[in-house]
C-alpha positions as CSV (number, residue, x, y, z in Angstrom):
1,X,4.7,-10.2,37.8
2,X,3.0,-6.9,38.4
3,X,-0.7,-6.1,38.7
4,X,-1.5,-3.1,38.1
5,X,-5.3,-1.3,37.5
6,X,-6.4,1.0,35.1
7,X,-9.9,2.7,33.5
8,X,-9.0,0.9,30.5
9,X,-6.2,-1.1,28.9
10,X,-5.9,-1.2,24.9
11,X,-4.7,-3.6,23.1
12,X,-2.6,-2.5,19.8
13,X,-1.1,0.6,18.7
14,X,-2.4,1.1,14.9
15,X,-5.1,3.8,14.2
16,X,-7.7,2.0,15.8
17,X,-5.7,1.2,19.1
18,X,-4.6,4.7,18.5
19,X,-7.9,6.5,17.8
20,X,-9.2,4.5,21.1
21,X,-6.6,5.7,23.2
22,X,-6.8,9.4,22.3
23,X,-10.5,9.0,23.1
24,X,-10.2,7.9,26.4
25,X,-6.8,9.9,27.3
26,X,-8.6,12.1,29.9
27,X,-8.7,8.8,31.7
28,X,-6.2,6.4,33.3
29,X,-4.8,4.2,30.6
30,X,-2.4,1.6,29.3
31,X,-1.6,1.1,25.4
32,X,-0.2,-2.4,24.8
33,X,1.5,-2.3,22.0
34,X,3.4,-5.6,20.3
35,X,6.4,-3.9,18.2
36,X,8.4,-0.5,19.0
37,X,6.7,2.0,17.2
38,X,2.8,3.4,17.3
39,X,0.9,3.6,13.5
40,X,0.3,-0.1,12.3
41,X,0.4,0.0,8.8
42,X,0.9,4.1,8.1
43,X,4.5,3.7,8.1
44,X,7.0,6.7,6.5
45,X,10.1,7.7,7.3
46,X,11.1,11.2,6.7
47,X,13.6,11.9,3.8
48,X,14.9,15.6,3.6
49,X,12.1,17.6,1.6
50,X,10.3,14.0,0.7
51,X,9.1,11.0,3.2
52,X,9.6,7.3,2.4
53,X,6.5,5.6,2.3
54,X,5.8,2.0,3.1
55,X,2.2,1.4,3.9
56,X,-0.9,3.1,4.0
57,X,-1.3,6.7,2.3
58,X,-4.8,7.9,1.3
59,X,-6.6,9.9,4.4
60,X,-10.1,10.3,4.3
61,X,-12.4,13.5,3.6
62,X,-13.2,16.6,6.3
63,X,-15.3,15.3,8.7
64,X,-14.5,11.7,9.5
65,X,-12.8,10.4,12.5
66,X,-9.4,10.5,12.0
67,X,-9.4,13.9,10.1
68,X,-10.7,14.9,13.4
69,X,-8.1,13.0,15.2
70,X,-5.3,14.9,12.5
71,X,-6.7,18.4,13.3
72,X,-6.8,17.8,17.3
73,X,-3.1,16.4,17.2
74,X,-1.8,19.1,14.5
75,X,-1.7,17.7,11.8
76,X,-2.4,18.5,7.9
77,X,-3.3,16.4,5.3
78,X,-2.9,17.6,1.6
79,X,-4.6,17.5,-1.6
80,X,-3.2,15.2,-4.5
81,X,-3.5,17.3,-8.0
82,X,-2.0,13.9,-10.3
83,X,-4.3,11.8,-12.2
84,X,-5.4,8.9,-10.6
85,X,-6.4,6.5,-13.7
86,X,-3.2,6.0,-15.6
87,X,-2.3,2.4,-16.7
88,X,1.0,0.6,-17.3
89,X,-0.2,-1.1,-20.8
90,X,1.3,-2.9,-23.6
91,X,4.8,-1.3,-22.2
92,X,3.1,2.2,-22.5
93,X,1.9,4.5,-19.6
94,X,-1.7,5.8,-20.4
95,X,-3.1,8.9,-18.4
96,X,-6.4,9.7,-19.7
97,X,-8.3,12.5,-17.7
98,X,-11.3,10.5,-16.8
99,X,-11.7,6.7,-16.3
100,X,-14.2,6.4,-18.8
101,X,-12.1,7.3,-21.1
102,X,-10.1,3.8,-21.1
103,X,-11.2,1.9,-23.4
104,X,-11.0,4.1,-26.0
105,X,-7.8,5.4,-24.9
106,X,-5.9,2.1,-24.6
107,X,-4.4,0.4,-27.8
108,X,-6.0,-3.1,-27.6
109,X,-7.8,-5.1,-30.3
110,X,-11.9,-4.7,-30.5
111,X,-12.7,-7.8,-28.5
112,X,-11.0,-6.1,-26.1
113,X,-12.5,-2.6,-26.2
114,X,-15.8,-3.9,-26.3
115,X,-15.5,-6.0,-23.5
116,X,-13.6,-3.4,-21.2
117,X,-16.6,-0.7,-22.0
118,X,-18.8,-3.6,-21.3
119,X,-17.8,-4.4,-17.4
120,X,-16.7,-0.4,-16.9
121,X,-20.6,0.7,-17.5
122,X,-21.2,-2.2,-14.7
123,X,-19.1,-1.2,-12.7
124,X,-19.9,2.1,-12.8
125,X,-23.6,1.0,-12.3
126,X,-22.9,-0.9,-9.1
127,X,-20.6,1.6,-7.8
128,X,-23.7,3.9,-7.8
129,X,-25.3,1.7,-5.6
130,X,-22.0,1.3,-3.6
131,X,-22.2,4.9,-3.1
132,X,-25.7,4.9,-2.2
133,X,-25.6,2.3,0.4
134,X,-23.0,3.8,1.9
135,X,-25.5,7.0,2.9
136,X,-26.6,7.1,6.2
137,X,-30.1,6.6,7.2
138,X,-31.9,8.6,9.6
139,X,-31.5,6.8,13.1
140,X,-29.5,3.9,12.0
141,X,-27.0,2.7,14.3
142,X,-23.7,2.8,12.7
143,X,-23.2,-0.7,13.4
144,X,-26.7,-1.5,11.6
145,X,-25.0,0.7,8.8
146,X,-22.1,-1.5,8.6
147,X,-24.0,-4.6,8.6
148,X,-26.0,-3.2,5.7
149,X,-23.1,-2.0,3.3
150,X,-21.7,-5.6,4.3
151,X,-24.4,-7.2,2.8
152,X,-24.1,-5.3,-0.7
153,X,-23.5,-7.6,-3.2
154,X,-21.7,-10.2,-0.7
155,X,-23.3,-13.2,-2.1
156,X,-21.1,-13.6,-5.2
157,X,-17.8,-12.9,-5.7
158,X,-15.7,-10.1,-7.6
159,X,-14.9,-12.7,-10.5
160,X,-18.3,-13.8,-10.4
161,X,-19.0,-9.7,-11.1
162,X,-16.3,-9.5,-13.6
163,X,-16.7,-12.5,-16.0
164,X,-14.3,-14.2,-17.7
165,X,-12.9,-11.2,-20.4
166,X,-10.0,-11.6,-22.6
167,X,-6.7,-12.1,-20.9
168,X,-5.0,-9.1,-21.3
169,X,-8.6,-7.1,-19.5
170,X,-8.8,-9.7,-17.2
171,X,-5.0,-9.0,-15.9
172,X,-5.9,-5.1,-15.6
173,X,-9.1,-5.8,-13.2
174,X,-7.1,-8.2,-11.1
175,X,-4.4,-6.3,-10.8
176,X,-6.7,-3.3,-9.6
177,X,-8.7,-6.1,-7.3
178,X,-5.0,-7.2,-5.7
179,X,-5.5,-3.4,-3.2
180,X,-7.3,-5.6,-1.5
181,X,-4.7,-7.7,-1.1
182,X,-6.5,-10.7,-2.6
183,X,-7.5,-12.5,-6.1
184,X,-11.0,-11.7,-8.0
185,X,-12.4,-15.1,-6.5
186,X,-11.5,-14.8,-2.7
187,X,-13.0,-11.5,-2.4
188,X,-16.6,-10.8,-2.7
189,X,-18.1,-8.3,-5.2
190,X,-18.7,-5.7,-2.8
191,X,-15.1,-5.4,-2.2
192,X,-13.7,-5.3,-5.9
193,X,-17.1,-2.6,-5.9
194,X,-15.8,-0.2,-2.7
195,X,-12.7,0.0,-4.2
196,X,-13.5,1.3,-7.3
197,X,-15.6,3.2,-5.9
198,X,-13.2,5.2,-3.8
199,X,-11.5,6.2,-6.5
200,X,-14.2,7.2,-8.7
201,X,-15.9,9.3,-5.6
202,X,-15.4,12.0,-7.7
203,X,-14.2,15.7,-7.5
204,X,-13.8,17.4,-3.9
205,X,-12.2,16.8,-0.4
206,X,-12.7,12.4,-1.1
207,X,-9.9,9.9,-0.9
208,X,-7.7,12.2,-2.3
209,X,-5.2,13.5,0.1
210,X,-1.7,12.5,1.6
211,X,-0.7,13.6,5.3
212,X,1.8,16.1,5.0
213,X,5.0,14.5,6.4
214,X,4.0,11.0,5.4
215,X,1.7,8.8,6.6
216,X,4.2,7.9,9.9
217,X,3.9,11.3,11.7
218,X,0.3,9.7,12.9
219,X,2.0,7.3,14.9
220,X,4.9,9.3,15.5
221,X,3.0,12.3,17.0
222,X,1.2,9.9,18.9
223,X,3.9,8.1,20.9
224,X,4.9,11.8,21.7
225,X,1.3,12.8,22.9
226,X,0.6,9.1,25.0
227,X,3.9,9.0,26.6
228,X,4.6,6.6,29.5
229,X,1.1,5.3,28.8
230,X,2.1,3.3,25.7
231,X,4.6,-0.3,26.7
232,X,6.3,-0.9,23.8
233,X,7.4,-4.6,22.6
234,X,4.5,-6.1,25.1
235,X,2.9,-8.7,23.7
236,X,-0.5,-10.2,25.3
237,X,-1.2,-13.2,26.1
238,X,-4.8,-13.0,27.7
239,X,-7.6,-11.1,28.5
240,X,-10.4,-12.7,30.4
241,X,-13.3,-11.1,32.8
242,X,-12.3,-11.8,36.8
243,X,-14.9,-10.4,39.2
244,X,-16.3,-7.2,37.5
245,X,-12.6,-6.2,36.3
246,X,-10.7,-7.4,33.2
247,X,-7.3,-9.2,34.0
248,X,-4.7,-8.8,31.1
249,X,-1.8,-10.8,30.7
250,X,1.4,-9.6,28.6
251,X,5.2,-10.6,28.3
252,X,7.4,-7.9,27.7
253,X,11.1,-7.8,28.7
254,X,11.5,-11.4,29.4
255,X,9.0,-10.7,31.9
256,X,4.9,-11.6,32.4
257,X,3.0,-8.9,33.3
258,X,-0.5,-8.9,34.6
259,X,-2.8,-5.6,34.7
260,X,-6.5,-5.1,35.1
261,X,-9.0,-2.9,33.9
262,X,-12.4,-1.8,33.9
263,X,-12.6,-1.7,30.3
264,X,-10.6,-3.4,27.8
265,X,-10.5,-2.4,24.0
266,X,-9.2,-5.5,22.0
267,X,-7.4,-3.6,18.8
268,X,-5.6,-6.4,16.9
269,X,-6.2,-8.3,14.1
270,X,-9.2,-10.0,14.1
271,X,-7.6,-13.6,14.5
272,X,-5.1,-12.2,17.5
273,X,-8.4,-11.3,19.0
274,X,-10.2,-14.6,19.1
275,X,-6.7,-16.3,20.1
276,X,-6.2,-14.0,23.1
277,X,-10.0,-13.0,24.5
278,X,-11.7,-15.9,26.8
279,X,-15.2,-14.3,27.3
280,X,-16.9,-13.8,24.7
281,X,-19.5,-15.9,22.9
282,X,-18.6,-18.7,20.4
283,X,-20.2,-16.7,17.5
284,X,-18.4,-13.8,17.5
285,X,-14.8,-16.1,17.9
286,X,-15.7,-18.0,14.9
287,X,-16.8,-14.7,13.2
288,X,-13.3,-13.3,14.2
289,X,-11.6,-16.6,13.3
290,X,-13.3,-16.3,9.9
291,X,-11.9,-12.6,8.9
292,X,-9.8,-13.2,6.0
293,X,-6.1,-11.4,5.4
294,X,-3.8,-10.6,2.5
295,X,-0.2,-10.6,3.2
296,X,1.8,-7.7,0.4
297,X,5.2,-6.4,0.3
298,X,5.7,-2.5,-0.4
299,X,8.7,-1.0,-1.7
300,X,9.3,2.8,-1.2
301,X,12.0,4.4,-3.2
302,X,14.1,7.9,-3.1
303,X,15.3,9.3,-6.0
304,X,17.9,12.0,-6.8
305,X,17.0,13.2,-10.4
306,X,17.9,16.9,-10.9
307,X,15.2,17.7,-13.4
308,X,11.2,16.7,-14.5
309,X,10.3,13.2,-14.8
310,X,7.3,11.8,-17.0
311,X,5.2,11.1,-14.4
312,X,5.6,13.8,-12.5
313,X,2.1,14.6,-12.9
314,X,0.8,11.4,-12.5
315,X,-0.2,10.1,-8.4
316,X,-1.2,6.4,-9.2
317,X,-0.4,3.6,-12.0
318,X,-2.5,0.2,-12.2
319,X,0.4,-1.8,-13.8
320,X,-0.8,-5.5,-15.2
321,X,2.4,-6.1,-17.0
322,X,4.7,-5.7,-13.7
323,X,5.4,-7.4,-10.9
324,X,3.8,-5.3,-8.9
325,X,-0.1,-4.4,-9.2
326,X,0.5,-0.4,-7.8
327,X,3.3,2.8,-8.4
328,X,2.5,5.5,-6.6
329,X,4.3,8.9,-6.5
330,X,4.3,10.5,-3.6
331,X,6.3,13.9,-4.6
332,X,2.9,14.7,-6.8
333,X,1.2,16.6,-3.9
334,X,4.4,18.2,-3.0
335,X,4.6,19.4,-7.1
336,X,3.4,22.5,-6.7
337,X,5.9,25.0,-7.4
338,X,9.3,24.9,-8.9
339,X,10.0,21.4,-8.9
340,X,12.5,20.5,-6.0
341,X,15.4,17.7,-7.3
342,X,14.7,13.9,-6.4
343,X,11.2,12.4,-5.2
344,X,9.4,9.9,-3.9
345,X,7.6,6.4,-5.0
346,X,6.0,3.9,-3.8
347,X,5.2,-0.1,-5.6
348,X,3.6,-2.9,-4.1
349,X,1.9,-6.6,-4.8
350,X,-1.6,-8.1,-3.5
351,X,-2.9,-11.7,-4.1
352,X,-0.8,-14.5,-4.9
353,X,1.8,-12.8,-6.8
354,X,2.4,-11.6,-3.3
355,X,2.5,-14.8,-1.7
356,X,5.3,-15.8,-3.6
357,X,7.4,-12.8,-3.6
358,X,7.4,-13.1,-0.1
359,X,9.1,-16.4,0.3
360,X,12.1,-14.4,-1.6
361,X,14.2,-12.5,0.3
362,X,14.1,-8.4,0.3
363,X,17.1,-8.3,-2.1
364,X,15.4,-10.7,-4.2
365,X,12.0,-8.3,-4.1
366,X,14.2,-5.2,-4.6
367,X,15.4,-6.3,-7.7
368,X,12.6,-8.1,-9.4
369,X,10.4,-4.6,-8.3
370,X,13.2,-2.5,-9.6
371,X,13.5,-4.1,-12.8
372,X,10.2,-3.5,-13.8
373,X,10.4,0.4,-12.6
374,X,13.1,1.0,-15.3
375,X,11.2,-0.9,-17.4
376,X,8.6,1.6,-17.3
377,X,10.7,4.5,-16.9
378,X,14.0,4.1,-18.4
379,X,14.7,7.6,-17.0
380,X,15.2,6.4,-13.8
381,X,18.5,4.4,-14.2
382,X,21.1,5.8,-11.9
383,X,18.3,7.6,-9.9
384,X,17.5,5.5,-7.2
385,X,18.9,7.0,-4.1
386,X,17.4,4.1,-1.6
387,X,14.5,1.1,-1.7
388,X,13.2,-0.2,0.9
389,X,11.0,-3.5,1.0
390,X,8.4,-3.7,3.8
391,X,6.3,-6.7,4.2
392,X,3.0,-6.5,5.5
393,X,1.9,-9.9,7.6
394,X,-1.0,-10.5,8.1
395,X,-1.6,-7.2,5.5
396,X,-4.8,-6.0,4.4
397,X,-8.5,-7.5,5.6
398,X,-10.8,-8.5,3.2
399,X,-14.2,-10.3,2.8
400,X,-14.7,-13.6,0.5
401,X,-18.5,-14.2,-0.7
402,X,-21.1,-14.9,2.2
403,X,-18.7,-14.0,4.8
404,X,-21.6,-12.9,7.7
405,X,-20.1,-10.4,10.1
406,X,-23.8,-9.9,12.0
407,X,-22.4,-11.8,15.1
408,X,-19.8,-9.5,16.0
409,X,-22.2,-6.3,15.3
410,X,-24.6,-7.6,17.3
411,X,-21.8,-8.1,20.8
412,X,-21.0,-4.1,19.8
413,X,-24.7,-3.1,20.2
414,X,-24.5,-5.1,23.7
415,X,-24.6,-2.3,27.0
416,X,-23.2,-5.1,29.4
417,X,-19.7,-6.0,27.8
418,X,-16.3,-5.2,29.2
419,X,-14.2,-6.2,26.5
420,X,-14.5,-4.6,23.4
421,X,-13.7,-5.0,19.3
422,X,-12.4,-2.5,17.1
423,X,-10.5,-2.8,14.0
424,X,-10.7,-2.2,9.9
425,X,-12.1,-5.2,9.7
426,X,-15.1,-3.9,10.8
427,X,-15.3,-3.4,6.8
428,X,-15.6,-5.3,3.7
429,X,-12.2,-4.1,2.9
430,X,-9.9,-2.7,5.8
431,X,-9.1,1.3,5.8
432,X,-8.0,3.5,8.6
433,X,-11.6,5.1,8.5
434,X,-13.0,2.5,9.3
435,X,-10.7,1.2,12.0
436,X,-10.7,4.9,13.7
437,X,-14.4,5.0,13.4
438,X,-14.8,1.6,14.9
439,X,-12.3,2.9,17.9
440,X,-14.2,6.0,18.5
441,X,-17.3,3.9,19.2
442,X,-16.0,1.2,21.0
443,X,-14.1,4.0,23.4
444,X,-17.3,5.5,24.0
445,X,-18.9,2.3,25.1
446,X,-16.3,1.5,27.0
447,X,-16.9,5.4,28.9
448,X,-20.3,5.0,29.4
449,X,-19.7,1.3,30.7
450,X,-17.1,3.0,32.9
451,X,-19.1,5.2,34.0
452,X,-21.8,3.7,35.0
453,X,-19.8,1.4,37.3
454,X,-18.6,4.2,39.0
455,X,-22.2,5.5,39.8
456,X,-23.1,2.0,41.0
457,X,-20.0,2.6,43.4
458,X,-20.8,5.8,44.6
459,X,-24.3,4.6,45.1
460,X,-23.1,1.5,47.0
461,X,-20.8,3.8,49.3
462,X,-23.4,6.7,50.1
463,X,-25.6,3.6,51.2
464,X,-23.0,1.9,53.0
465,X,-21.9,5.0,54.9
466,X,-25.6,5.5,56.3
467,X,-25.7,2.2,57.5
């Protein structure tokens, strides 16, 4: 056992453990990090003039915390020219130019055309007001923001929103509602909302870009930057307030490990936290107890075709009739000259059809995924150079109706805590703009914490040495 103290200790090594470290790197620190790799969930692996992606791959617009974070490591994100509304349908791929184009785009009957116009001019009515409470108001706190947007239309449920329409336009919103890793009735309306909404943000520098590289050179970057102050494989077992420091306790090695800190930054799930934080109130480890998660398996695929593919200009397919609820291809932002041979895609499931894919075994996912890819595109048969199936436990965060996340906003507007939350489940639905932007402000309570200890120390010492 070794003890050990530093500024501040953090506790996971995904963007928000990330983003916290990089704030505070100008001070003496220790990243705890559980597996053997920095990134969480923006996971790629670099193939020749392509990247395989498995997790996360939308980055957020100029100005937001971890496109800051990109820019001061390096990094560049870039734009993504496909269309971003086509739908696999009736064993057809449909790529109209504009989402409200849909239902009369789509071959369905009139029921269903009717009723698809019907919920879209809802949506797009409550996405509206998605958008406007997302606008900051003059000197609200951010964490007051959050608990606002929280509260849009979180008393009812997304199926509640949606209705009961006819199967087959039922199957296309639930299969759209499964990013969030979830079905219509365990998330609230104000997630099925946001992520329509991030889609149609409309034109400009929105959710609309890919980081060059993949997704993994985040992470990858990072645990080149941080160094020696990242332990790899170390997985914590407590944190809890002794005297005015924080002790933490990790195994890592075969060995337990026991550090402590001024400041601690608790970046782990939300349900990790409540298991491995003593000190905090009973409120805010129910609240964390009560954050909801979706487990998903991904798939990424290489492909080696020598010439143009049909959905070469396409980024993003909704696909009800699959297995999966997502395709993605990831060689559309790299599409911008002569075409290059092979590329990249990306499929993956939410909600229960996850569930049960994931009690089969990779093969068993690789095949049932790849079976409905040449479904769709024929053209790929003999083309698939490598898949990959990651899965994604506990996945993505999410918020079922009346979820009340107040508690845990309230400890973050606290000036006398030690220990402190960060995470995207800070969100209705978890993004790595929200988990960076969570980081950011819990480092910078944790600096000003820090620092005012250390004023209380010099204080204590100037008097002391007068004495």
């Amino acid at each position: 056992m070794t003890n050990t103290t530093y500024d501040a200790v953090v506790i996971g090594g995904g963007p928000a453990g990330i983003a916290a470290a990089w704030e505070l790197r100008d001070r003496r620190i220790l990243v705890l990090e559980r597996t053997h790799r920095l990134g969480g969930r923006l996971f790629s692996m670099s193939r020749g003039d392509y990247w395989l992606n498995l997790g996360g791959h939308l980055f957020p617009a100029a100005g937001s915390h971890m496109r800051n974070i990109l820019h001061s490591i390096g990094l560049d994100v870039i734009r993504i020219p496909g269309n971003k509304f086509a739908i696999y349908w009736g064993g057809k791929v449909y790529k109209p130019k504009a989402v409200a184009a849909l239902p009369l785009t789509l071959k369905m009957s009139i029921r269903e055309r009717i009723s698809l116009a019907s919920i879209g001019l809802r949506m797009l009515k409550a996405v509206k007001g998605w958008q406007q409470a997302m606008q900051p108001v003059y000197g609200e706190s951010n964490q007051r923001r959050r608990a606002r947007v929280a509260h849009y239309m979180a008393d009812i449920s997304f199926r509640d929103f949606i209705g009961r329409p006819p199967k087959r336009v039922e199957a296309l919103f639930q299969s759209a509602a499964r990013r969030a890793a979830a079905e219509m009735e365990d998330q609230h309306a104000g997630v099925g909302v946001s992520l329509f909404g991030a889609v149609w943000a409309g034109k400009g520098d929105s959710m609309a870009l890919n980081l060059n590289g993949g997704s993994g050179r985040f992470g990858e970057v990072m645990m080149e930057l941080l160094g020696d102050r990242v332990q790899y494989n170390a997985t914590v077992k407590s944190v809890e307030k002794v005297g005015d420091k924080v002790s933490v306790t990790y195994e890592m090695n075969g060995g337990t490990h026991t550090v402590s800190a001024s400041q601690v930054i608790v970046a782990v799930p939300a349900y990790q936290a409540a298991e491995i934080v003593r000190d905090i109130p009973d409120n805010v480890r129910t609240t964390l107890k009560n954050v909801q998660y979706g487990p998903f398996p991904t798939m990424g695929i290489i492909t080696d075709e020598t010439g143009p593919m049909p959905y070469d200009d396409i980024y993003a397919i909704t696909t009800p009739d699959a297995s999966f609820d997502m395709f993605f291809n990831h060689a559309n932002p790299l599409r911008t000259g002569p075409r290059k041979p092979g590329g990249s895609l990306m499929v993956y499931s939410g909600g229960e059809p996850a569930r049960e894919l994931l009690k089969r075994s990779d093969e068993e996912i690789r095949d049932t995924y790849l079976a409905d890819v040449y479904r769709m595109f024929p053209e790929l048969k003999g083309h698939i150079k490598e898949a990959v199936v990651q899965r994604w436990v506990p996945g993505n965060t999410y918020r079922p109706a009346g979820f009340n996340f107040d508690a845990m906003l309230s400890y973050c507007e606290r000036d006398d805590v030690d220990i402190h939350f960060a995470g995207d489940y800070f969100a209705e639905i978890g993004n790595m703009e929200i988990a960076t932007g969570s980081a950011h402000e819990a480092a910078r309570r944790a600096r000003v914490r820090l620092m005012d200890k250390e004023k209380k120390s010099a204080k204590l010492k100037v008097v002391g040495a007068s004495r």
